[in-house]
N, C-alpha and C positions, 0 to 999 in steps of 0.2 A: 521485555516489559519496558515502556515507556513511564518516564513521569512527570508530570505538567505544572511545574512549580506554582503560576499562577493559582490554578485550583487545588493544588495539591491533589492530585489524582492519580491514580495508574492505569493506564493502558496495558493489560493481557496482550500476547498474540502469540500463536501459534507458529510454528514453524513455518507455513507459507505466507503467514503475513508478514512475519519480520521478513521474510527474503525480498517480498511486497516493498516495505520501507528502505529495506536497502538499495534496493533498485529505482528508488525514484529518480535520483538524481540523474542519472544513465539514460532513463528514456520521460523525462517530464516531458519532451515537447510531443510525445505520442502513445495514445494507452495502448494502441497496434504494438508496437515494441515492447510495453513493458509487458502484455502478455506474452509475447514473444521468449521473453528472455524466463520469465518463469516459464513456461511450456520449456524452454530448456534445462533447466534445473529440474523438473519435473513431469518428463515425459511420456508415462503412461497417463496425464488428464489432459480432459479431452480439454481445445481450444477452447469453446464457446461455456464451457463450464467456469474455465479458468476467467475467462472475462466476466462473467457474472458474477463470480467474488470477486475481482479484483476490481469491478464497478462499485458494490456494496462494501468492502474494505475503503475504498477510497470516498464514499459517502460517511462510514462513521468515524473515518479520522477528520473529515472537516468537521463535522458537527462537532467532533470533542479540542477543535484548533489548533490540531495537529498537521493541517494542510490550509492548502488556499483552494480558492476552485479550480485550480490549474493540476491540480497533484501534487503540488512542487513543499516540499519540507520546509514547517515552520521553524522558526529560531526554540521552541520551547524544546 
C-alpha cells in the first residue's frame, strides 16, 4: 500500500502490482523489460496479459501521481 501525502490517500495493490512498482526503477526506460521481468517472477501468465495490466497499472498510477508518463516513480 502506497500513501500520497499530498492527498492523503492510499493506494491498494496487490501482489503483482507491488512487484509492478518495485520493478520500475530496473526497466523505466522500457515496458518490453518490465513485462519481462514480471513474466519472470510470474511465469505461468501469459506475456500479452501481463502487459495489459501492467499498461492499465501504470495508467492508474499516473492518474493518482504516482508516476510520470514515463513510468518512472514519483518522489510521493
Amino acid at each position: 500500500m502506497l500513501f500520497v501525502p499530498e492527498t492523503e490517500v492510499y493506494y491498494g495493490m496487490n501482489v503483482v502490482a507491488a512487484s509492478v512498482w518495485e520493478l520500475l526503477p530496473q526497466a523505466e526506460e522500457s515496458l518490453d523489460k518490465l513485462c519481462s521481468l514480471i513474466q519472470e517472477r510470474f511465469p505461468d501468465a501469459e506475456l500479452e496479459q501481463i502487459r495489459s495490466d501492467v499498461v492499465a497499472l501504470l495508467d492508474d498510477l499516473e492518474r493518482a501521481g504516482l508516476t510520470d508518463a514515463s513510468g518512472a516513480q514519483s518522489a510521493a
